[in-house]
Phi, psi and omega in degrees: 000097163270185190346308201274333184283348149295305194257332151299337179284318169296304178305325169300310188258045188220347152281328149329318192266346169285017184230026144286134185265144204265346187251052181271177177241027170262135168302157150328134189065356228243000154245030174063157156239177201270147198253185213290319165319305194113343162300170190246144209174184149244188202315325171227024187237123154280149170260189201265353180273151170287148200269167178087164169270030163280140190254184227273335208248023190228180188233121153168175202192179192213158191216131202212127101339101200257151135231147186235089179258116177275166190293355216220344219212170160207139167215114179276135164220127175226130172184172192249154199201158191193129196234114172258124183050020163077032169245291219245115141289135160248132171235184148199164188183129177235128165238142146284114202236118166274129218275292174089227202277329159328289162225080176311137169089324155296171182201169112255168189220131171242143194236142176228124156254133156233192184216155188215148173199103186308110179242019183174130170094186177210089202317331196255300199284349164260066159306318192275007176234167197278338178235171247252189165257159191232149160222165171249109195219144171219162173214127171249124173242162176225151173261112170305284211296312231327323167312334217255316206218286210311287193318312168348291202275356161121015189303169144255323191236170198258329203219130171215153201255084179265159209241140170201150174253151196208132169215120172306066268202109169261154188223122199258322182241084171275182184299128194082017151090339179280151175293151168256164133221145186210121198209137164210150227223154169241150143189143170264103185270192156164029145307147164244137190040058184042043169069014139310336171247020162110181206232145161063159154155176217294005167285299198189151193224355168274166170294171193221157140264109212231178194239177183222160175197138197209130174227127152229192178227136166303107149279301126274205186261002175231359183232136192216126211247141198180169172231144168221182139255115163207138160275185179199149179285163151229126209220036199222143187258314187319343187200162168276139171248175226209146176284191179237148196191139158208167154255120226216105164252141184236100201251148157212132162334279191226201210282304188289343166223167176201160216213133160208096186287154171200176188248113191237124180245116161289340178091237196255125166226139229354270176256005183233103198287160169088016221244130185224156183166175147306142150263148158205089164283162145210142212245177174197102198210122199230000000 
């Protein structure tokens, strides 16, 4: 992805967002907040809900900030996300994974674009019926560095597509009388380390299918407490690779932001087993 295929990609979705309405009817949280990727979700999952407070006759979109520190590592994710009429998402999203005591002073770097598109249900207003809202999603990324590590280490490709189905389910009156949301994803792949290291590779280069899964709560009426899960392939003979799993409070202030810390184990990442740390986002979503 160079430059201009970047700044078209923002100019798509900043049109989106000059048609947000600041007077939405989407309940709190029910446009997620953005996971590492750039989709609207949680910290590490997209869910099935659309990103923005717009409701079907409307526009809206959102902006985040990610730092993720594992004990080795550092990885910064920043992007914009933009949703029409509670259908169609657009994202984008650049990340920086910093090398630290590895290559001190390195980094890679990723540019993600996706797209989302709601095809069936309504996670919040089909109370009275059984099933969840479904979307449909990809995410296409490139890899800057891909020459500097991933190939080196058996990677094949620089640039890849992941495809994923996602279904959302909010529950208003859930157990113990609190709202839920409970969501779970197929997606198919062949990223390593969600490509930071790159696409394929000297194990295997077809794609995999692998699930995801994120269940939370309304702890109060501004804080919402939750676990996710995903997995991830592996396709690298240099390393074993590990699922992901975090625990995640997502507070919002007032309606349009929002702050959200967890504790996250990535697992096994290139030769440093173990890698656990902190999240910290912070949103804007109008």
């Amino acid at each position: 992805m160079n430059h201009s295929t970047s700044l078209c990609a923002l100019a798509v979705i900043s049109v989106f967002a000059a048609d947000a309405q600041a007077n939405s009817e989407r309940l709190l949280a029910t446009g997620a907040v953005i996971q590492i990727e750039g989709s609207g979700g949680g910290g590490l999952n997209p869910w099935g809900l659309i990103t923005g407070l717009e409701t079907n006759s409307g526009s809206g979109a959102s902006a985040d900030c990610t730092y993720v520190r594992p004990q080795h590592f550092g990885l910064t994710s920043c992007g914009v996300a933009a949703g029409w009429r509670d259908r169609v998402e657009l994202s984008y999203a650049r990340q920086t994974f910093d090398l630290d005591d590895v290559a001190p002073g390195k980094s890679i770097r990723q540019d993600t674009l996706g797209a989302k598109v709601r095809v069936y249900g309504d996670a919040v207003y089909d109370q009275d019926r059984w099933w969840p809202q479904v979307s449909i999603g990809l995410q296409y990324k490139h890899n800057r560095d891909y020459d500097f590590i991933p190939k080196l280490i058996g990677a094949r490709h620089s640039d890849g597509v992941d495809f994923y189905l996602a279904a959302t389910k909010v529950f208003l009156a859930g157990p113990g009388g609190r709202t839920w949301l409970v969501d779970g994803n197929v997606r198919a792949t062949r990223a390593n380390q969600f490509g930071i290291l790159g696409y394929g590779g000297d194990r295997s280069d077809a794609y995999s299918l692998v699930g995801e899964g994120s269940i939370a709560t309304f702890v109060t009426d501004w804080l919402l407490a939750g676990v996710e899960y995903r997995q991830k392939p592996d396709k690298l003979r240099a390393f074993r690779e590990e699922d992901a799993k975090d625990v995640f409070v997502a507070w919002f202030p007032v309606k349009y932001v929002s702050v959200t810390a967890a504790y996250v184990d990535l697992g096994n990442i290139a030769t440093h087993p173990g890698q656990r740390g902190g999240y910290v986002a912070l949103q804007g979503t109008f």
